[in-house]
C-alpha angles and dihedrals in degrees: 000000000000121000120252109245116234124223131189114212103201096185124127103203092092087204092057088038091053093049091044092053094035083061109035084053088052086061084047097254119155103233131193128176149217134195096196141007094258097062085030079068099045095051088049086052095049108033137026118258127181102194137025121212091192118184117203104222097070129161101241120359109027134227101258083047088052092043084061103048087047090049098050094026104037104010099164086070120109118225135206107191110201127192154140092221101086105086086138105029092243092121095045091060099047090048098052086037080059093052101286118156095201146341130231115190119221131273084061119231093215090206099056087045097053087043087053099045079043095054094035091058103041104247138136106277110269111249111248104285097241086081097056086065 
């Protein structure tokens, strides 16, 4: 039997939160979320993820912030930065230049998210959502 792998959702827009993990569990994912940085690091000390969906605009500390202390505390974690803020790619470049896998822009195209967690972890591509329904 195969291990389950374990994401962390750091967004703080509970409806956005709630889609991403309603999804990510259809394609049997095991999800967990934070509203802020500061709780996105306490989960990581305190239980193992495999994958972080970050969004940048955090109470608190912020992404980028986040993106850091994963990169120089848990560097073997993938990490999926996710944000409206790069209108001119400028954000993208500076999160995967801080240890970012990838970059998904908002509003969030499900299908290319579950094709990147898919490919970041390794596993066979998810079908189009519309087949899970």
């Amino acid at each position: 039997m195969s291990k389950t792998n374990r994401i962390l959702i750091v967004e703080d827009h509970k409806p956005s939160q709630d889609l991403a993990s309603r999804i990510l569990k259809l394609r049997n994912y095991s999800v967990s979320a934070a509203n802020n940085g500061d709780d996105a690091i306490r989960e990581m000390e305190t239980h193992e993820v495999d994958l972080v969906l970050l969004d940048i605009l955090l109470p608190g500390l912020s992404g980028m912030d986040v993106l850091k202390w994963i990169h120089g505390h848990r560097p073997k974690i993938p990490i999926i930065v996710i944000s409206s803020l790069d209108k001119d790619g400028k954000v993208a470049k500076e999160a995967k230049n801080l240890g970012a896998l990838d970059f998904i822009g908002k509003p969030v195209n499900y299908n290319d998210l579950l094709r990147k967690v898919d490919s970041a972890l390794h596993n066979d591509p998810s079908p189009p959502l519309e087949s899970l329904f």
